[in-house]
Backbone as CSV, one residue per row, in Angstrom:
resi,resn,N_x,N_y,N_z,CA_x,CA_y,CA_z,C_x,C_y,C_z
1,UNK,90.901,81.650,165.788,90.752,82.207,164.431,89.272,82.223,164.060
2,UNK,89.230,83.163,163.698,87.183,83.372,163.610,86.626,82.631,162.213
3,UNK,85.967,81.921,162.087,85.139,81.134,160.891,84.928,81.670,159.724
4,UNK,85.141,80.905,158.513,84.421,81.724,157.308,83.387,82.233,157.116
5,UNK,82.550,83.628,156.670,81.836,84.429,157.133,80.612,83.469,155.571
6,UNK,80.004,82.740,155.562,79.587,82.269,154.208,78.365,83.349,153.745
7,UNK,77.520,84.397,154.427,76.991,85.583,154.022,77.870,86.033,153.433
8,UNK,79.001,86.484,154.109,79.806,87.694,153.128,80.497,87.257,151.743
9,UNK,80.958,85.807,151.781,81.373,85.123,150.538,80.061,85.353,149.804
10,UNK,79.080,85.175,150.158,77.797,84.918,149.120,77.451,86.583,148.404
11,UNK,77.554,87.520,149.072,77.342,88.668,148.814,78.591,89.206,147.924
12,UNK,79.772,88.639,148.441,80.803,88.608,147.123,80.761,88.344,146.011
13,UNK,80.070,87.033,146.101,80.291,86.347,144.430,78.719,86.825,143.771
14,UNK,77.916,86.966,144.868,76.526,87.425,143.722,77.244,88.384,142.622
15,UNK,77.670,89.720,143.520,78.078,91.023,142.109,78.573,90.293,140.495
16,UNK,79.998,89.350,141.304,80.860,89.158,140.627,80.188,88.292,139.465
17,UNK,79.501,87.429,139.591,78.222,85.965,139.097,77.511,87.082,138.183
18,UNK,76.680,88.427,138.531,75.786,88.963,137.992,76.232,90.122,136.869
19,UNK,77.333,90.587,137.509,77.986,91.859,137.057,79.551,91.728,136.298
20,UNK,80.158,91.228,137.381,81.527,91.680,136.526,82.007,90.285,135.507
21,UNK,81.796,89.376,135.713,82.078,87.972,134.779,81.107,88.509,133.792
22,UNK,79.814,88.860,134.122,79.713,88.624,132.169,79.658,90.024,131.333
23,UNK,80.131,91.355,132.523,80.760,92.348,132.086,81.808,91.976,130.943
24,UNK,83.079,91.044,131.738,84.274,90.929,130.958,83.918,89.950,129.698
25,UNK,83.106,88.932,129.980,82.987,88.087,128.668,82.220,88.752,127.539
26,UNK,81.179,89.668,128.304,80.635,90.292,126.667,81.221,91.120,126.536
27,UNK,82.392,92.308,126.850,83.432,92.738,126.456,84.415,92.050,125.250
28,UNK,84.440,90.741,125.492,85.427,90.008,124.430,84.966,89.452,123.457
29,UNK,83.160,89.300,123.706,82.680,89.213,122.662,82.383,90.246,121.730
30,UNK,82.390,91.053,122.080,81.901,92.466,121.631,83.107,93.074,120.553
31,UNK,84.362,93.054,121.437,85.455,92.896,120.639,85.800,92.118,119.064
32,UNK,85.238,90.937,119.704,85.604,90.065,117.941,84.493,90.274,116.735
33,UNK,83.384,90.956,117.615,81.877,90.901,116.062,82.647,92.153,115.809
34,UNK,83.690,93.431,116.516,84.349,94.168,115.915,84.844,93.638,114.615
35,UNK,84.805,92.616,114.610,86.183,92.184,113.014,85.440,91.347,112.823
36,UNK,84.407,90.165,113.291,83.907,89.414,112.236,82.349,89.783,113.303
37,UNK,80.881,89.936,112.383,79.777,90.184,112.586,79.400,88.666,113.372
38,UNK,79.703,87.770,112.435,78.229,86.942,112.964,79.322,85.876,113.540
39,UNK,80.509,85.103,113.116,80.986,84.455,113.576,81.250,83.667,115.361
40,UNK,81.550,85.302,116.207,80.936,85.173,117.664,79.853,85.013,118.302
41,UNK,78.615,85.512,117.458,77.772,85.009,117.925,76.979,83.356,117.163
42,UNK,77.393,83.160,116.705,77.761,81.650,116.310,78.492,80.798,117.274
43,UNK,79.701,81.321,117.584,80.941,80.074,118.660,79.234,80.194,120.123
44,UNK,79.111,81.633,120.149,78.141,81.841,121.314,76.937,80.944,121.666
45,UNK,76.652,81.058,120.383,74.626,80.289,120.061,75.551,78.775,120.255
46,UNK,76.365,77.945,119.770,76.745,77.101,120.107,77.080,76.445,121.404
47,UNK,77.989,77.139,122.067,78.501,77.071,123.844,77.617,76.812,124.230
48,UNK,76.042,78.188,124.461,75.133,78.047,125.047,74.313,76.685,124.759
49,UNK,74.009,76.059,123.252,73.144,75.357,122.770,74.050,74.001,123.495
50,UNK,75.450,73.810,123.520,75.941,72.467,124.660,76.130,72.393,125.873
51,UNK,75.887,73.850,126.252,76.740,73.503,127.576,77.996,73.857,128.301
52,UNK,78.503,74.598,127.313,79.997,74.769,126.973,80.731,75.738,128.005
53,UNK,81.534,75.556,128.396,82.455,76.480,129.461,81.322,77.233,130.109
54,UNK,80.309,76.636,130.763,79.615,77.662,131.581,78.619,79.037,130.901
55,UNK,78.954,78.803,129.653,78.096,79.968,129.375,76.282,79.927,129.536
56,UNK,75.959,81.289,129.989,74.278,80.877,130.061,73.866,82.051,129.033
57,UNK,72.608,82.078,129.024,71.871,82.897,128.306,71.050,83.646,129.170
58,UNK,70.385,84.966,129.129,69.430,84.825,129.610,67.993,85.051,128.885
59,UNK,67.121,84.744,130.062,65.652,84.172,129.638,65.397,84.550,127.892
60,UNK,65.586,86.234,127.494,64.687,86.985,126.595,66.055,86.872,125.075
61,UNK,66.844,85.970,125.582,68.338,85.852,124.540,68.354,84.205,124.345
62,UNK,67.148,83.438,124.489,67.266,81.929,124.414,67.374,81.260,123.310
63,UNK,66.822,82.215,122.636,66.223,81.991,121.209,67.858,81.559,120.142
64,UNK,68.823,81.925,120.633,70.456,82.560,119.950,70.703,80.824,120.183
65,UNK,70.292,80.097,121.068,70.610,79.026,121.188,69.753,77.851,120.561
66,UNK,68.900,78.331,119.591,68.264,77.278,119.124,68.323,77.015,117.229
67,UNK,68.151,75.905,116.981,68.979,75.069,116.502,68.380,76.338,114.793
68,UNK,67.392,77.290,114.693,66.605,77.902,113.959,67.847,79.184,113.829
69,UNK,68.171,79.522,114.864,69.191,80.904,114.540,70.832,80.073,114.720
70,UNK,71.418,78.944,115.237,72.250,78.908,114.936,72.457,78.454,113.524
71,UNK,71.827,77.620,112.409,71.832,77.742,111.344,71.712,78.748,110.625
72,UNK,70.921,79.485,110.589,71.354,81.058,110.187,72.465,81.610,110.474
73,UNK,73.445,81.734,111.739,74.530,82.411,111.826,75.503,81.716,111.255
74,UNK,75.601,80.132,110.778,76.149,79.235,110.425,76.307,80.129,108.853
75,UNK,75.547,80.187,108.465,74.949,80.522,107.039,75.619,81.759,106.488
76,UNK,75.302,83.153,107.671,75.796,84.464,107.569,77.330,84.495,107.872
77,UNK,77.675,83.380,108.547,78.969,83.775,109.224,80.011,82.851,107.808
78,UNK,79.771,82.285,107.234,80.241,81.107,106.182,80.250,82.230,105.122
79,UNK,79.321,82.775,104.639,79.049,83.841,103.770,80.026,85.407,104.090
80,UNK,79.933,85.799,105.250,81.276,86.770,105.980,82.673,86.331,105.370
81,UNK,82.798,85.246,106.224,83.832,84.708,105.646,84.681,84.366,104.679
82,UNK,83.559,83.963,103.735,84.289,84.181,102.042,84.137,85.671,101.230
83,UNK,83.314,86.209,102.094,83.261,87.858,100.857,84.334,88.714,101.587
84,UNK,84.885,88.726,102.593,85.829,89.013,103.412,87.106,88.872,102.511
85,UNK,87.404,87.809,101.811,88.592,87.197,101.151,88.616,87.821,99.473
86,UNK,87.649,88.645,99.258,87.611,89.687,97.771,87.586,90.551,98.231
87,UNK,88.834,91.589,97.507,89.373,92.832,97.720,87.868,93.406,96.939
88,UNK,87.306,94.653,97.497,86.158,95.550,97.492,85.068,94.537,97.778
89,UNK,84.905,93.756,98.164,83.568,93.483,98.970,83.607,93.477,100.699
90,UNK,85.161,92.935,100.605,85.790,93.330,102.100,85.312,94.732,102.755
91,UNK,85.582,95.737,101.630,85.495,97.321,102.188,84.037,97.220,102.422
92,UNK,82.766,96.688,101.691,81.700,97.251,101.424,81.117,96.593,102.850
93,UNK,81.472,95.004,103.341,81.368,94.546,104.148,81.967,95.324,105.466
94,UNK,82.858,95.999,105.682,83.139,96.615,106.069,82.956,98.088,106.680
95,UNK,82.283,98.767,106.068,81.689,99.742,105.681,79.817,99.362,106.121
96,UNK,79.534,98.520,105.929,78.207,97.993,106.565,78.478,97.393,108.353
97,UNK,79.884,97.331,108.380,79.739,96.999,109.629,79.774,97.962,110.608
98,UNK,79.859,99.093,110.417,79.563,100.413,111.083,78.316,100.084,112.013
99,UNK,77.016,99.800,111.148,75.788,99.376,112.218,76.124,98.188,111.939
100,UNK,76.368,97.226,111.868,75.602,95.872,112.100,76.544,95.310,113.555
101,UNK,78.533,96.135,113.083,78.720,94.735,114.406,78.509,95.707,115.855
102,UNK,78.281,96.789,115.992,77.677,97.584,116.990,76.560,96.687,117.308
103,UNK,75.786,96.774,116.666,74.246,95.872,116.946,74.713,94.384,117.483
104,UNK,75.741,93.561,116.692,76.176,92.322,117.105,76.380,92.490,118.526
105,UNK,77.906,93.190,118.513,77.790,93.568,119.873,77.332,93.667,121.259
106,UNK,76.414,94.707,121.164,75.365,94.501,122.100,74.924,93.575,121.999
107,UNK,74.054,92.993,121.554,72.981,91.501,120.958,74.202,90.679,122.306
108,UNK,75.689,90.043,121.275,76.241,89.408,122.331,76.170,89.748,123.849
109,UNK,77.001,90.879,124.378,77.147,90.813,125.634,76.145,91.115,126.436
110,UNK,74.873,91.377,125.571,73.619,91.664,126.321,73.027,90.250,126.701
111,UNK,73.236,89.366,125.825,72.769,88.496,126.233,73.410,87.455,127.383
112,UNK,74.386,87.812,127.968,75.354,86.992,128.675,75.077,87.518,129.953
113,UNK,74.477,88.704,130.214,73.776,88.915,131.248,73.059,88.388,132.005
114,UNK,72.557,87.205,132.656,71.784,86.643,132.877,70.516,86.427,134.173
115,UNK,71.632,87.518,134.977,71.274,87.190,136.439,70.383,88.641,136.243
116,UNK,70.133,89.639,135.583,69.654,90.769,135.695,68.193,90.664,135.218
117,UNK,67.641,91.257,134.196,66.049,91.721,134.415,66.672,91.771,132.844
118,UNK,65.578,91.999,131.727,65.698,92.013,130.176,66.763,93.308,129.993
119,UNK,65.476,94.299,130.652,65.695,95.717,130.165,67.019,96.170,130.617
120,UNK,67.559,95.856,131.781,68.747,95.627,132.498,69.956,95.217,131.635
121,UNK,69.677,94.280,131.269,70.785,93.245,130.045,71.043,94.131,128.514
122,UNK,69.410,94.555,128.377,69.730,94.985,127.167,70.652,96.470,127.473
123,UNK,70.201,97.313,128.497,70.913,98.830,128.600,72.730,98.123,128.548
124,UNK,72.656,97.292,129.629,74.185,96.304,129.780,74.849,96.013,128.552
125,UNK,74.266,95.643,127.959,74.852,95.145,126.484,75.054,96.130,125.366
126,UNK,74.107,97.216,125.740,74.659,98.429,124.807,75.613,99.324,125.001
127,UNK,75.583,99.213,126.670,77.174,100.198,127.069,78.337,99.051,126.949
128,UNK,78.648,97.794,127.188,79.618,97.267,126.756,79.932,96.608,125.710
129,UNK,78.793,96.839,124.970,79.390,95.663,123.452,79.455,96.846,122.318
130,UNK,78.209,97.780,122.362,78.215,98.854,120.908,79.418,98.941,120.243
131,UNK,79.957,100.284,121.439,81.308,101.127,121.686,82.443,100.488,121.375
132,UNK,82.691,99.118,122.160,84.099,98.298,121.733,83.944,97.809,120.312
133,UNK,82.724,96.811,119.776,82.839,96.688,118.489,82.586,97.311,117.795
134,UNK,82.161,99.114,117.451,82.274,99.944,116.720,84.027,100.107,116.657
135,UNK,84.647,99.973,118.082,86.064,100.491,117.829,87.164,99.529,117.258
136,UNK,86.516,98.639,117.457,87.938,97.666,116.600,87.656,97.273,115.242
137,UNK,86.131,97.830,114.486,85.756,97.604,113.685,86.380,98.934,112.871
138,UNK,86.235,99.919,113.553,87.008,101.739,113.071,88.827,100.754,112.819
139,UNK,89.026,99.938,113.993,90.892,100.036,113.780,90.404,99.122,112.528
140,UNK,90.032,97.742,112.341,90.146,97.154,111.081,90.260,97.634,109.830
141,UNK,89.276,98.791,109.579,89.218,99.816,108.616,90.299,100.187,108.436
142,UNK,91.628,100.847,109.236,92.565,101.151,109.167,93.559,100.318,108.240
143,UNK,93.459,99.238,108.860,94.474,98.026,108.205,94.049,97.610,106.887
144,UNK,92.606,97.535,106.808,92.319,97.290,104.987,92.758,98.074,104.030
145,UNK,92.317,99.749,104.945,92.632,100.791,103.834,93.884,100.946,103.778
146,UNK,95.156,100.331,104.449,96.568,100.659,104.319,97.087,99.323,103.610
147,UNK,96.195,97.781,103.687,96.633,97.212,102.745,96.040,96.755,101.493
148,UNK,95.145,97.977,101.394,95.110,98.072,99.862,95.634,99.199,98.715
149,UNK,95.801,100.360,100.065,96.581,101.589,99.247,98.439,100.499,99.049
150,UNK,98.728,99.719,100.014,100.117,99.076,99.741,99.788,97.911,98.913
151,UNK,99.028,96.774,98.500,99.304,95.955,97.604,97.832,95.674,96.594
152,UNK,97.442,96.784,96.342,96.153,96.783,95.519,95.087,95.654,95.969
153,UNK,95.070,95.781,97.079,94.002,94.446,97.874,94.352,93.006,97.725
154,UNK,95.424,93.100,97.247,95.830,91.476,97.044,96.675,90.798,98.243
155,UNK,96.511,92.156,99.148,97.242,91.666,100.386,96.182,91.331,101.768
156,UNK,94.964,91.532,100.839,93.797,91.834,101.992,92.939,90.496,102.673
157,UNK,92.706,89.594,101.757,92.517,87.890,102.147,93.862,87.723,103.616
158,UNK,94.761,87.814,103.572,95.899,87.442,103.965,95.853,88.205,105.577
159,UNK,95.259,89.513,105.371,94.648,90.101,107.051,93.980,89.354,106.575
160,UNK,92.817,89.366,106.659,91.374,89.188,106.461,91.523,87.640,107.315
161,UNK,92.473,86.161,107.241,92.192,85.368,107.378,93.171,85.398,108.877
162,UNK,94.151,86.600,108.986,94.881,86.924,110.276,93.232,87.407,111.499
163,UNK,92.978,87.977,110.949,91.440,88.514,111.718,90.759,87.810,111.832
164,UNK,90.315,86.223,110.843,89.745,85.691,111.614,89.990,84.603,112.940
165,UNK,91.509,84.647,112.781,91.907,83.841,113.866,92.146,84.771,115.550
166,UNK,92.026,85.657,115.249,92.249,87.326,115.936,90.758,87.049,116.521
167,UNK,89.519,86.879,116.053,88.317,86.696,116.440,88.135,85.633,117.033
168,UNK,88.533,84.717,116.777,88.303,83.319,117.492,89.057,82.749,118.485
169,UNK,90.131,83.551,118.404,91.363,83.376,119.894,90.516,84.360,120.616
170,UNK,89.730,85.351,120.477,89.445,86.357,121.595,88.421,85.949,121.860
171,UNK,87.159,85.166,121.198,86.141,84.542,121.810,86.516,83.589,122.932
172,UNK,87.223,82.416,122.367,88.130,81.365,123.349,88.335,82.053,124.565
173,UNK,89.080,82.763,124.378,89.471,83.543,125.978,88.835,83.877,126.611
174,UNK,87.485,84.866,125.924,86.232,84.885,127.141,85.817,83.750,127.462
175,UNK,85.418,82.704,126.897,84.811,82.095,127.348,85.460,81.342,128.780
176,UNK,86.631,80.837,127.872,87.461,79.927,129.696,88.423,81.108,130.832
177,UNK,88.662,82.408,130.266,88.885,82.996,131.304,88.764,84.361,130.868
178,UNK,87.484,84.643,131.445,87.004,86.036,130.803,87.855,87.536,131.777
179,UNK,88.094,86.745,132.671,89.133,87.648,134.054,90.507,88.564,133.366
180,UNK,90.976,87.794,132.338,92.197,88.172,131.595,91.747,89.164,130.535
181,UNK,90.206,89.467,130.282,89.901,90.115,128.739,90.740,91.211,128.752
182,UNK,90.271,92.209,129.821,91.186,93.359,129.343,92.628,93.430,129.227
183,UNK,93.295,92.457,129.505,94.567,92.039,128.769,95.047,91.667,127.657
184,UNK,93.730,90.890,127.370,93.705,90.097,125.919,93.759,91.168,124.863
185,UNK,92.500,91.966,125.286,92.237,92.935,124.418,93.399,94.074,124.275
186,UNK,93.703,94.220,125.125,95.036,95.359,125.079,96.286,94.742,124.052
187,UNK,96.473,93.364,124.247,97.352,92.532,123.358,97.044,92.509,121.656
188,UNK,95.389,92.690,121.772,94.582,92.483,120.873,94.905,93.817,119.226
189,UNK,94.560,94.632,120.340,94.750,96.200,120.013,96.211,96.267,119.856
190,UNK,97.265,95.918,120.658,98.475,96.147,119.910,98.960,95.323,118.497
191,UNK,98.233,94.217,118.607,98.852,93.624,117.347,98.226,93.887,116.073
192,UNK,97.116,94.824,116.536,96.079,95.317,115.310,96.845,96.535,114.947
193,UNK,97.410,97.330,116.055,98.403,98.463,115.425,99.402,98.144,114.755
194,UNK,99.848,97.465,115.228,101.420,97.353,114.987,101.150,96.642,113.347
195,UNK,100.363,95.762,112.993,99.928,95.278,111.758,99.812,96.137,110.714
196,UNK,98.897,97.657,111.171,98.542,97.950,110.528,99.601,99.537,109.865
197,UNK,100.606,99.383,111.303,101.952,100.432,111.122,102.561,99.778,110.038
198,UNK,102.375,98.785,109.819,103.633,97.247,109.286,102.678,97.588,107.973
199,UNK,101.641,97.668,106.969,101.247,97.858,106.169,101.658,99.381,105.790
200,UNK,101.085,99.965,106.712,101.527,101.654,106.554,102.519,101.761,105.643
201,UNK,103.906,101.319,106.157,105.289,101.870,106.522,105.462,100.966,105.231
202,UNK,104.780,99.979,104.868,105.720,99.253,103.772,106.079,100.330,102.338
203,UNK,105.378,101.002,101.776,106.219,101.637,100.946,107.125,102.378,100.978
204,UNK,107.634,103.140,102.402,108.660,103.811,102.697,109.546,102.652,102.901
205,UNK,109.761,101.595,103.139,110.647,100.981,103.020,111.065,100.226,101.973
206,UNK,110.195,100.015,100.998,110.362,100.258,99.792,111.569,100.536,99.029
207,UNK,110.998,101.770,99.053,111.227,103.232,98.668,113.024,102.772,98.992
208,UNK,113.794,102.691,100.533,114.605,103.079,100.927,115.410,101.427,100.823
């Protein structure tokens, strides 16, 4: 039986080490600044600042881990959090997140890049983080504006605090098994529909 080839294992796991692991984890990060801006990159600046499940930074993204910007995201993300929970500041917050969690986005999964070159990380982080958290930030929109046309926003704290656990189960998952994201996320995306069919539909049933 011929020996383990340890070149070809090594040439395996470089891609996988450089490319596709923190492909999928800033994918899932990218996903949750969809619904909350600063919060992921908070759990993030943290992991990195202990140690935490392996996450690294790289070189020109170090800064996310020091003790100067995680108090700030501490700050912004605490502040998210409660204006999130008032019907029309939600929308306006909302409505600003058009650019900001795009920008989060990237910012995250660009920085999880590590094994690459800056300019490398940053192009990396704009094709996988923008696009996804522009899009789950477009579906959130959906669900506010259907549960406030159904319970005059008094139903909107109530997502609002479903989303943030929606954000923080999908960070979790990248981090200890980022291999599963596009599952997660597909799970992610259905329960964001189906939520937001379930708001839809409530006055026709109402009605009947």
């Amino acid at each position: 039986m011929p020996g383990l080839d340890l070149t070809e294992v090594g040439a395996a796991v470089g891609p996988l080490q450089t490319w596709v692991l923190p492909a999928l984890l800033g994918l899932g990060l990218a996903s949750a600044t969809g619904l909350r801006t600063f919060l992921p990159l908070l759990m993030l600046a943290l992991a990195a600042k202990f140690e935490m499940f392996g996450i690294r930074l790289n070189d020109q993204m170090d800064w996310l881990g020091s003790w100067p910007a995680i108090s700030a995201l501490a700050v912004a993300a605490v502040a998210e959090f409660a204006g999130d929970k008032v019907p029309a500041v939600d929308h306006a917050l909302n409505a600003v997140g058009y650019v900001t969690r795009p920008i989060a986005g990237a910012v995250a999964a660009g920085s999880v890049f590590w094994g690459v070159d800056p300019a490398t990380a940053a192009v990396a982080g704009i094709i996988v983080g923008a696009p996804t958290a522009l899009a789950f930030n477009a579906a959130q929109t959906g669900v506010r504006v259907g549960s406030t046309a159904t319970t005059g926003g008094l139903g909107n704290p109530i997502v609002s605090l479903i989303e943030d656990v929606l954000a923080v189960l999908t960070v979790i998952v990248a981090f200890l098994a980022p291999v599963i994201i596009p599952l997660a996320l597909v799970i992610l995306a259905i329960v964001v529909f189906r939520l937001a069919k379930r708001i839809r539909d409530r006055p026709a049933r109402a009605v009947v």
